[in-house]
C-alpha positions in Angstrom: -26.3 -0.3 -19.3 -26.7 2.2 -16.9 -29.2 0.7 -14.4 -26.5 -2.8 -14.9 -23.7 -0.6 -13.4 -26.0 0.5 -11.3 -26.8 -2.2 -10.0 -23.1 -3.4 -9.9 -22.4 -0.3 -7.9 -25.5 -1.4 -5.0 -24.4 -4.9 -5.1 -21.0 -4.5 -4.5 -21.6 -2.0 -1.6 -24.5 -4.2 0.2 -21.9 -7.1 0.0 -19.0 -5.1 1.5 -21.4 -4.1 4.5 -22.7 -7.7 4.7 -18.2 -8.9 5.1 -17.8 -5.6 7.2 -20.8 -6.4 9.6 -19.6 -10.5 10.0 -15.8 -10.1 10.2 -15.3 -6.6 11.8 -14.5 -7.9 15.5 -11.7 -10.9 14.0 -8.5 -10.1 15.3 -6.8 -11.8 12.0 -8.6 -12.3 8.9 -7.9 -15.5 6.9 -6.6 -14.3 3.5 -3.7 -16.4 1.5 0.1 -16.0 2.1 1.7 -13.5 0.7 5.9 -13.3 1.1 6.3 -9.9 0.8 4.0 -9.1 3.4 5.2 -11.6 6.0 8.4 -10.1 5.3 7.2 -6.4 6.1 5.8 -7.7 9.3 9.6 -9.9 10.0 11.2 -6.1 8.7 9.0 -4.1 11.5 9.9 -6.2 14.6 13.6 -6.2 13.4 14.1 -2.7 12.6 12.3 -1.9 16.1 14.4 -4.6 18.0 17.3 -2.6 16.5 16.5 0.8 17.1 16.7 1.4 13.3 14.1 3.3 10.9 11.7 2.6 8.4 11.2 4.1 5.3 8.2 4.9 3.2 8.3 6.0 -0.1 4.7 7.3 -1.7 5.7 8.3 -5.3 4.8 11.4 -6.8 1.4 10.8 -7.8 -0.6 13.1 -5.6 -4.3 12.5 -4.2 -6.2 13.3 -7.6 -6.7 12.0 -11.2 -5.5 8.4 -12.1 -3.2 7.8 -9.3 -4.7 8.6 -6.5 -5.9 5.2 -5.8 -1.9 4.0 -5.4 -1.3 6.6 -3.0 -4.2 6.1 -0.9 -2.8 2.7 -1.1 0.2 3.8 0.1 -1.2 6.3 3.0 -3.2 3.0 4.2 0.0 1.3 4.7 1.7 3.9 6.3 -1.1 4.1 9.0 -0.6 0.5 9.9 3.3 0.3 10.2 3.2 3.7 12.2 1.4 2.4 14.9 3.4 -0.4 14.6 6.7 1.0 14.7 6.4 4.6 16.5 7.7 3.0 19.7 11.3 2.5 17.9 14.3 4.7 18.8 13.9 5.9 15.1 10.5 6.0 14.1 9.3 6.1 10.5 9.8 8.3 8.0 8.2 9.2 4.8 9.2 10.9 1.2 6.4 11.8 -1.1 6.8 14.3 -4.2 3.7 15.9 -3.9 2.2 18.3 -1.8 -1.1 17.0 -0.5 -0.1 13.8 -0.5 3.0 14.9 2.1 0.5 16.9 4.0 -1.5 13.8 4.1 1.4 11.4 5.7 2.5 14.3 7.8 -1.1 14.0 9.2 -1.7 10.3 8.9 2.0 10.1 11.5 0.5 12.7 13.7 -2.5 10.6 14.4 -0.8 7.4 15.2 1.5 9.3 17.6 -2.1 10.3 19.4 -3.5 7.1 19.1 -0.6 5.4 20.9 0.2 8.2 23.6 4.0 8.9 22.3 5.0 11.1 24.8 7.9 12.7 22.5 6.5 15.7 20.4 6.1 14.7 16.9 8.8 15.6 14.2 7.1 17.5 11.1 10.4 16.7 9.0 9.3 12.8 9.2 6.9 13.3 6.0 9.4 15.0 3.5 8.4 16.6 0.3 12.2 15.2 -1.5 11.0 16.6 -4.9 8.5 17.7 -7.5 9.4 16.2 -10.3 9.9 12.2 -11.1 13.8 12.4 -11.4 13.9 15.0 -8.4 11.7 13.2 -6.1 13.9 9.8 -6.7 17.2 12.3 -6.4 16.0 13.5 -2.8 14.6 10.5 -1.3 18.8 8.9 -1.7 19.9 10.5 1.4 16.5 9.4 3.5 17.6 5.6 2.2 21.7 6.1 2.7 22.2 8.5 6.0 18.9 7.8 8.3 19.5 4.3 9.0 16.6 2.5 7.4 17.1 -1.0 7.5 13.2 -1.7 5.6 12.4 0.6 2.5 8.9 0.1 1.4 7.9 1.8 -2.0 4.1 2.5 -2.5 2.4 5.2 -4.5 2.8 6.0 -7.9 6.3 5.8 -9.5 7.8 5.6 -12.8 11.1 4.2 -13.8 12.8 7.0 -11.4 11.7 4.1 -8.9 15.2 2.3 -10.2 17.4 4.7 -8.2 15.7 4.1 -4.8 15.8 0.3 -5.4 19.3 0.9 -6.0 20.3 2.6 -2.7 17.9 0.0 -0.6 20.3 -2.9 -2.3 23.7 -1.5 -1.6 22.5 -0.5 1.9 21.6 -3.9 2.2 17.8 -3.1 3.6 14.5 -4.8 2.7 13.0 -3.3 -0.1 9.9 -4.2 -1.5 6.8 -1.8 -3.0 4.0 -1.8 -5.8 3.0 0.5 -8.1 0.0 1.3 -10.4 2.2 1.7 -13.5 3.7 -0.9 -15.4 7.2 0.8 -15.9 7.8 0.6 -12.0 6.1 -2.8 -11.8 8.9 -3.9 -14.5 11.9 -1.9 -12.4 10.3 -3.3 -9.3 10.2 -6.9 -10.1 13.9 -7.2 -11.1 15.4 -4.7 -8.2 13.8 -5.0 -5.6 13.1 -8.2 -3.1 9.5 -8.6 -2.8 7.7 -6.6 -5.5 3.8 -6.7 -5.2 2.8 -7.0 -9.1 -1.3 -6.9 -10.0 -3.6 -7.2 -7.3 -1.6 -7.6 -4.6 -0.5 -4.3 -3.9 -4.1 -3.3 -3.9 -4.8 -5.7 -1.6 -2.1 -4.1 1.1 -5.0 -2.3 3.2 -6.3 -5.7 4.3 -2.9 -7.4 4.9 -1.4 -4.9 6.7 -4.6 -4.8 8.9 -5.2 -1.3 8.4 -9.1 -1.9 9.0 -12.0 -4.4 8.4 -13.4 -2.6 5.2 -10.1 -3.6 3.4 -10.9 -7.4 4.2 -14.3 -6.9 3.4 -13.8 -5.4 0.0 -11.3 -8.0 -0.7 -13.8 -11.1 -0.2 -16.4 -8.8 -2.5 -14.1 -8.9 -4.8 -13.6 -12.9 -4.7 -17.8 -13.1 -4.7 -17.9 -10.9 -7.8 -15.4 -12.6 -9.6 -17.0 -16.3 -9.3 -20.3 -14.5 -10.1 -18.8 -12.9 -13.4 -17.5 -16.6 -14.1 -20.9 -17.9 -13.3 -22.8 -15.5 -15.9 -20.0 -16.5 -18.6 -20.1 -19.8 -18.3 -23.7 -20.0 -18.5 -24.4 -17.3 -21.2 -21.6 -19.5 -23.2 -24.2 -22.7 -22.6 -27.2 -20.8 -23.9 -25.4 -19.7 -26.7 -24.1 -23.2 -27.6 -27.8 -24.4 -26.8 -29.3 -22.1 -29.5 -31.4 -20.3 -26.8 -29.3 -16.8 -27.1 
């Protein structure tokens, strides 16, 4: 079993290269529709047009441990939309309710405003710590939603049911909301408060949408290779078995 995983882990990584290597100079990488995505893109242009802010929540799940893979999730996204929107009158801002994880979006902001030349000095206070506990964090991320203007909220990281209070304020401030979490509890608040929920895959799946680089593309179509091959072995170890050869 351990050379088999072994050999899972090679495979998968010789495949990603092989996708990386083929698709890494497409401008737009053929993946299937997916609303909530077109809608972030429709939220951007609109929110920049006008001169309003967006809003990125990245739970309180911090960088480590079982979670970290929704907040990296969520940092990828961020890195994207920056770029995107830094040239607004208010550009982005971020809540987070852990401390690496803020440092992280503090850092990931400060990079986009060098990549794009912003001549106005970045703002430390646009990646906020708003709490260090579930309840707290939802608590002090309200005013970012009610009083900066935000007309998109997007909610990506690891939440818990808290997550209902910040789906709250995006809906009576009538902004576009939509987010995806790792745990099932915010998945279930998520798909009956907020507008475009990303349930399963799909919010894994928000590196290569957002275009936040070629290796999220690539892993994606691994993925898809991986999965008909899984199929493949099933299918045929079933046959064998029926054919009284296993």
């Amino acid at each position: 079993m351990t050379f088999l995983g072994l050999g899972f882990v090679i495979l998968f990584i010789v495949l990603m290269s092989l996708f990386w290597a083929r698709d890494r100079k497409q401008l737009r990488q053929n993946l299937r529709s997916i609303p909530a995505f077109a809608k972030l893109k429709q939220g951007i242009h609109l929110s920049v047009e006008a001169g309003q802010r967006l809003h990125l929540s990245l739970g309180h799940g911090g960088i480590t441990g079982q979670t970290s893979t929704s907040s990296f999730v969520g940092l990828s996204v961020l890195q994207r939309i920056a770029r995107a929107a830094m040239f607004s009158d208010r550009p982005p801002v971020t809540t987070s309710g852990e401390a690496a994880q803020a440092f992280l979006s503090q850092d990931t902001l400060r990079s986009a405003y060098r990549a794009i030349n912003v001549e106005s000095p970045f703002d430390p206070d646009a990646a906020q710590i708003s709490g260090l506990t579930p309840f707290s964090f939802a608590a002090g991320t309200l005013p970012v939603v009610y009083d900066q203007q935000v007309s998109v909220n997007i909610m990506a990281g690891s939440f818990g049911s808290e997550v209902a209070l910040i789906a709250d304020a995006a809906e009576q401030t009538n902004s576009v909301s939509l987010g995806g979490s790792e745990n099932l509890a915010a998945q279930a608040v998520m798909f009956s408060a907020i507008q475009e929920p990303l349930i399963g895959e799909e919010f894994y799946a928000a590196g290569a949408y957002v275009q936040a680089g070629p290796m999220h593309a690539a892993s994606l179509r691994t993925q898809d290779v991986l999965r008909w091959l899984l199929i493949g072995v099933i299918l045929a170890g079933a046959a064998l078995k029926l054919a009284g050869i296993l």
